[in-house]
N, C-alpha and C positions, 0 to 999 in steps of 0.2 A: 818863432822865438818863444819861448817857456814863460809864461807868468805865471809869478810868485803868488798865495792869496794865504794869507795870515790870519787865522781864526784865535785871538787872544783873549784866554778865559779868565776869569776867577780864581776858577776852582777845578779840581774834578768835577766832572758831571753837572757842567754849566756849559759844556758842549752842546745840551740837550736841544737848544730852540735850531740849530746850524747844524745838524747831521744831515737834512734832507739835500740842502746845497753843497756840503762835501762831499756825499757821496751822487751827487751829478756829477760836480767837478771828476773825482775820481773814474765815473765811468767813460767820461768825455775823453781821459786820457790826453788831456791838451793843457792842463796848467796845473801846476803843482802847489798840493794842497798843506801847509805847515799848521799846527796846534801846538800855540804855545801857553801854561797855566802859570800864572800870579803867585800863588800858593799851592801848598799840597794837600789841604782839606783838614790840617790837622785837626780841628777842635770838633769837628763832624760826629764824634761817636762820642762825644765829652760825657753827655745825658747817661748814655749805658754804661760810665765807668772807664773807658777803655782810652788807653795815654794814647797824649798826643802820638807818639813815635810811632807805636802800633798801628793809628788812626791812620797817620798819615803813609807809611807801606802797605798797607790795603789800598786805599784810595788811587796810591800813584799807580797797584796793580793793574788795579781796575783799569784803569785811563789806558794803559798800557794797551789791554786788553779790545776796547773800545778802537780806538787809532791803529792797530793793529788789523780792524776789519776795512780801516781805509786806505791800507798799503804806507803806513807810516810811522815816525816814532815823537811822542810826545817830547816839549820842553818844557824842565819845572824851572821858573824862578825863583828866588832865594826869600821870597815875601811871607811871611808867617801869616796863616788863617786865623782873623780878625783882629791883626794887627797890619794889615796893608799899608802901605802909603806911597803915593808916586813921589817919591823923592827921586833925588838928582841921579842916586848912585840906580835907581830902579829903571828908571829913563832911561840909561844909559845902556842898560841888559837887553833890552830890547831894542833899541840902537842898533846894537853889534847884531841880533838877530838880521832886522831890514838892511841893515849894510850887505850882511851875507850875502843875503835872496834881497833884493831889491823889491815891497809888494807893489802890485798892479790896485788890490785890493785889500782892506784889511777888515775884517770883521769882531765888531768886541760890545763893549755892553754898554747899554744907554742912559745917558749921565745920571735921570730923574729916577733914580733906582735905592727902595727900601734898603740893598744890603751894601755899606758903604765899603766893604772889600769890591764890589761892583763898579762904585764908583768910581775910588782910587785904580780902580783895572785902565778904568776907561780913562782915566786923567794920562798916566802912564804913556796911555799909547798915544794920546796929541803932544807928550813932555818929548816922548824918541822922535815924532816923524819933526819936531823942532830940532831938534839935535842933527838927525841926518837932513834936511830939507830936501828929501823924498817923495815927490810928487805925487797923492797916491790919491786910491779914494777910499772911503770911511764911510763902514757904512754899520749899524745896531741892529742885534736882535732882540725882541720881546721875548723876556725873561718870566712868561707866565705873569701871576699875579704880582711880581717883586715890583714890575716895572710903574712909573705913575707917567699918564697923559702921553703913553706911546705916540706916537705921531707915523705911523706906517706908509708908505708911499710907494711901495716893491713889493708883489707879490712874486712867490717862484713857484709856481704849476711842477708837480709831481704825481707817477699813478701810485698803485696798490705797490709796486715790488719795490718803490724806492720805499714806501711809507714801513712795508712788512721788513726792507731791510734794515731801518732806522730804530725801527723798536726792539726789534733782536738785539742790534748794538744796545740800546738805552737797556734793556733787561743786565746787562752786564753788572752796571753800577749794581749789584746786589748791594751792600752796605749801606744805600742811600736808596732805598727801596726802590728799586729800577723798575721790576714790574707796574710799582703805581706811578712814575715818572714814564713808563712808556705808556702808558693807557691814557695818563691826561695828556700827552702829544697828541696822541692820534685823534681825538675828539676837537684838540687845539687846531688842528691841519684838519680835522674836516673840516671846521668851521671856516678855516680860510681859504678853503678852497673853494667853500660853496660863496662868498664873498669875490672869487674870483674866476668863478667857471668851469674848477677843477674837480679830480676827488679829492686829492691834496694840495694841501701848499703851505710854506712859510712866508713869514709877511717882517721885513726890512724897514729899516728907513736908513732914509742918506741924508749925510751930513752935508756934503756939499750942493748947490742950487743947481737943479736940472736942465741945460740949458735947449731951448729947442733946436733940434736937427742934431743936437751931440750926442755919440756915441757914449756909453757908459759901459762897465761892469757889466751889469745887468742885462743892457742892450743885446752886447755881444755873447753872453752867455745865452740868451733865447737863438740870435740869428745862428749859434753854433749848433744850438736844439732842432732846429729847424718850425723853430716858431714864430719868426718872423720873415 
């Protein structure tokens, strides 16, 4: 049977800390990986002059562009950059998403976070899985420096060609300087990987309480690796 796993962002190019674990999923070939964005990044080139409208059709390119190396097509919702808010009518957008695909897993951003379009992401996605009563798991990535008092508890081991494929993708985001978003990845993922025995890795936390002898997300994604 096909699980669903819903990686819901922000922004563009807030996919960044979750590329390493969508593209295992994708090469596992065993559960299908959806990326859906909050907003479209409009106010992202504000600094340099350049309107929102513009801002925001580069940005979705890009995404495009990115999700495209993982065999799939981005969803935007209707939420204006830095104007977010989990309201009713937003909750409900992403509803109809988990209705569709039912997730197994859903990945998004962790509450205690400097950018509160982050926040509001994350609210969102506990306002739908109230709405649909979709049994799932939930689980945050460390958004670099934005995040405060991460609480990490999931390590995902990766080598060199998920790491070298992750940063190519992240080089995309040109407009939001990818090249320097992929260089402090890959330092971010050495560092967690030497925390966890790897060359790489990205580092989780879960929402819900670990119970012992229960299978999880995670569990079954190593026993599919064959690393447990």
């Amino acid at each position: 049977m096909t699980k669903h796993v819903w990686f819901i962002n922000a922004h563009p190019d807030d996919f960044n800390p979750g590329l390493g674990l969508a593209l295992v999923l994708r090469d596992l070939a065993g559960d299908t990986v959806h990326a859906a964005d909050f907003n479209r990044g409009e106010r992202g080139l504000i600094q340099e002059g350049v309107s929102m409208d513009v801002c925001a059709a580069t940005r979705v390119e890009e995404e495009r562009k990115v999700c495209a190396g993982l065999g799939i097509e981005p969803v935007f919702l209707p939420a204006i950059d830095g104007e977010s808010y989990a309201s009713r009518e937003m909750c409900e957008h992403i509803a109809e998403l988990f209705t569709q695909a039912p997730p197994a897993a859903v990945i998004t951003h962790w509450p205690v976070d400097v950018h509160v379009d982050h926040v509001m992401c994350g609210a969102a996605v506990f306002g739908a899985l109230r709405l649909t009563k979709i049994p799932t798991e939930v689980y945050f990535y460390r958004q670099n420096k934005q995040c405060r008092n991460f609480a990490e508890d999931i390590y995902l081991p990766f080598d060199e060609e998920i790491m070298a494929k992750k940063c190519e993708l992240l080089k995309l985001y040109v407009c939001q300087n990818g090249a320097e978003i992929s260089a402090r990845e890959r330092i971010e993922d050495t560092y967690n990987g030497y925390r966890c025995g790897a060359p790489f890795a990205e580092c989780y936390a879960s929402f819900q309480i670990p119970l012992a002898g229960q299978n999880s997300f995670f569990t079954d994604l190593a026993r599919a690796r064959g690393l447990l």
